[in-house]
C-alpha positions in Angstrom: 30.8 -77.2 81.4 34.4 -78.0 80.2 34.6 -74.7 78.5 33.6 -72.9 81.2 36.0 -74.6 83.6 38.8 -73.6 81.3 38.0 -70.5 80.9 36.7 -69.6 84.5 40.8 -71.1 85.7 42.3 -69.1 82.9 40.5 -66.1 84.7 41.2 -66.7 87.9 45.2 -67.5 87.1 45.6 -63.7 85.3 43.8 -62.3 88.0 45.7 -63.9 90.8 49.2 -62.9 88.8 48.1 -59.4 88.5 46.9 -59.0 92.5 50.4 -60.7 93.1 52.1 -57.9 90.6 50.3 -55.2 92.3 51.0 -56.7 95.8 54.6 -57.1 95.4 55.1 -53.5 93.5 53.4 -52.4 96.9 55.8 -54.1 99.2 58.5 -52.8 97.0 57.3 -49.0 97.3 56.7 -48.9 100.9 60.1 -50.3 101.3 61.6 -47.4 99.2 59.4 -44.5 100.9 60.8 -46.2 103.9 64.5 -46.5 103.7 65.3 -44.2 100.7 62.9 -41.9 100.9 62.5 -41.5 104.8 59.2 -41.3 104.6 56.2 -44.2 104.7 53.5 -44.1 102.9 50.0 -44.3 104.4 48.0 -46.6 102.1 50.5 -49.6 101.3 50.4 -51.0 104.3 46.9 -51.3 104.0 46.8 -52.0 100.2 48.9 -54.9 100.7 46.5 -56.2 103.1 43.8 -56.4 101.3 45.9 -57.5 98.1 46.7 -60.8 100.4 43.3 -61.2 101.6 42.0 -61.2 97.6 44.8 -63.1 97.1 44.6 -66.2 99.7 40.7 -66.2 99.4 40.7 -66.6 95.4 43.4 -68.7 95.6 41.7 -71.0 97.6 38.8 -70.6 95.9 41.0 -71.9 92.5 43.2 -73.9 93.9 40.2 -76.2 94.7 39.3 -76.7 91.1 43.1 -78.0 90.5 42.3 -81.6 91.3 45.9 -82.5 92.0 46.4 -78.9 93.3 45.4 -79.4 97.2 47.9 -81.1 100.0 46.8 -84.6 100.8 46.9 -87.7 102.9 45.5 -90.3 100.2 47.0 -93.1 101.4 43.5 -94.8 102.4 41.8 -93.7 99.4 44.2 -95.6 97.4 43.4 -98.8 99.1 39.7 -97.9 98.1 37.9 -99.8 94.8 38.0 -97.4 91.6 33.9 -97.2 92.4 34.3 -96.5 96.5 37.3 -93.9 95.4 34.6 -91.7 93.1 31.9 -91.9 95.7 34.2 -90.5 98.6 35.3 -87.9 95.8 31.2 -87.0 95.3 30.9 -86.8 99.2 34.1 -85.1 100.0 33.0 -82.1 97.0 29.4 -82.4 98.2 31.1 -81.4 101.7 32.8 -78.4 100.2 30.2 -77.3 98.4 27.7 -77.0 101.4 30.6 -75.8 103.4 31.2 -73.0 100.7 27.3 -71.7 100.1 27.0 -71.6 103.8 29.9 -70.0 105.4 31.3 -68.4 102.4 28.4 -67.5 100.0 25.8 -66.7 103.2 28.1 -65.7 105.5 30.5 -63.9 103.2 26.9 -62.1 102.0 26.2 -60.9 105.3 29.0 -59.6 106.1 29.5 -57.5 102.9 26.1 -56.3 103.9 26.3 -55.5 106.9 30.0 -53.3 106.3 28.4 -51.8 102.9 25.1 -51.0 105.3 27.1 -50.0 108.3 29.2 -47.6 105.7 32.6 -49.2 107.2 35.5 -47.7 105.2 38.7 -48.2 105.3 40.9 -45.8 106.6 44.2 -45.2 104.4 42.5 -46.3 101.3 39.1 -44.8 101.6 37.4 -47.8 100.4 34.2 -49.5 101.3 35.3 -52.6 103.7 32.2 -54.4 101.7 34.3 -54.2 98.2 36.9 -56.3 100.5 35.4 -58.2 101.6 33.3 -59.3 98.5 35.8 -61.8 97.4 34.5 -64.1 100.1 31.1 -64.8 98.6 32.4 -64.8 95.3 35.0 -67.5 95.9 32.1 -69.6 97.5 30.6 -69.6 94.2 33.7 -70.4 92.2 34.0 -73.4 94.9 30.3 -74.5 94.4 31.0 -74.6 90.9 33.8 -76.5 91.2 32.7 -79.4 93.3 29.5 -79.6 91.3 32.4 -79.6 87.9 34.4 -82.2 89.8 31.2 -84.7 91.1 30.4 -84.4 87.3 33.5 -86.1 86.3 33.2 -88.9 88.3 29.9 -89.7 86.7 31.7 -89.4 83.3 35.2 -91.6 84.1 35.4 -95.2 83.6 36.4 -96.8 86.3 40.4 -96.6 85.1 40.5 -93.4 84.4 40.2 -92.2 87.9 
């Protein structure tokens, strides 16, 4: 499970570098057909939209296998035992795991359905709004996986190592 935790963040970090590249070259060009050129284009405006959406969704999505990676208040949890500290770590992941099959997983699934079934495109880029919007479901899974990586470990700490 280790190597697949490495190698699943080693993913995600190229892939969120080269969505940022592509994002920023975006901005960039629209600026230039702006301002130099006189002229906007039609598709970065859009582009860079759905750069950020792939962008903030993933990143959440990896962001929540970084154990030291998220913003928090632990202030109570380090007036917890070692033993009380792993169990609230199982529930808390156990939370986002169900919070991630159903809202992203099921609910990100439906709604790439539906767009995909609907035949919803987008209108600069001329893409299917489900191909969007398919990071959502994806990221759920990446989420699942890491709570279930995460509850693992505390299993497999001694009680110092946490």
């Amino acid at each position: 499970m280790q190597k697949i935790y490495s190698q699943l963040n080693s993913a995600i970090e190229v892939l969120l570098v080269f969505i940022f590249g592509l994002m920023v070259v975006d901005v960039v060009w629209q600026v230039i057909a702006r301002y130099v050129v006189g002229q906007s284009s039609s598709f970065t405006e859009e582009f860079a939209r759905f750069a950020l959406i792939w962008l903030t969704v993933l990143g959440a999505a990896y962001i929540n296998g970084q154990k030291e990676g998220h913003l928090s208040m632990d202030v109570f949890m380090m007036k917890l035992s070692k033993e009380k500290q792993q169990l609230r770590i199982r529930r808390i992941q156990s939370l986002i795991a169900v919070f991630a099959f159903l809202v992203m997983v099921i609910g990100g699934g439906n709604l790439v359905y539906i767009t995909l079934k609907l035949g919803q495109v987008a209108p600069a880029l001329s893409v299917p709004l489900g191909f969007v919007y398919l990071i959502v479901p994806i990221s759920g899974l990446i989420i699942i996986f890491f709570s279930f990586y995460h509850i693992k470990n505390t299993f497999e700490l001694k009680h110092d190592e946490y």
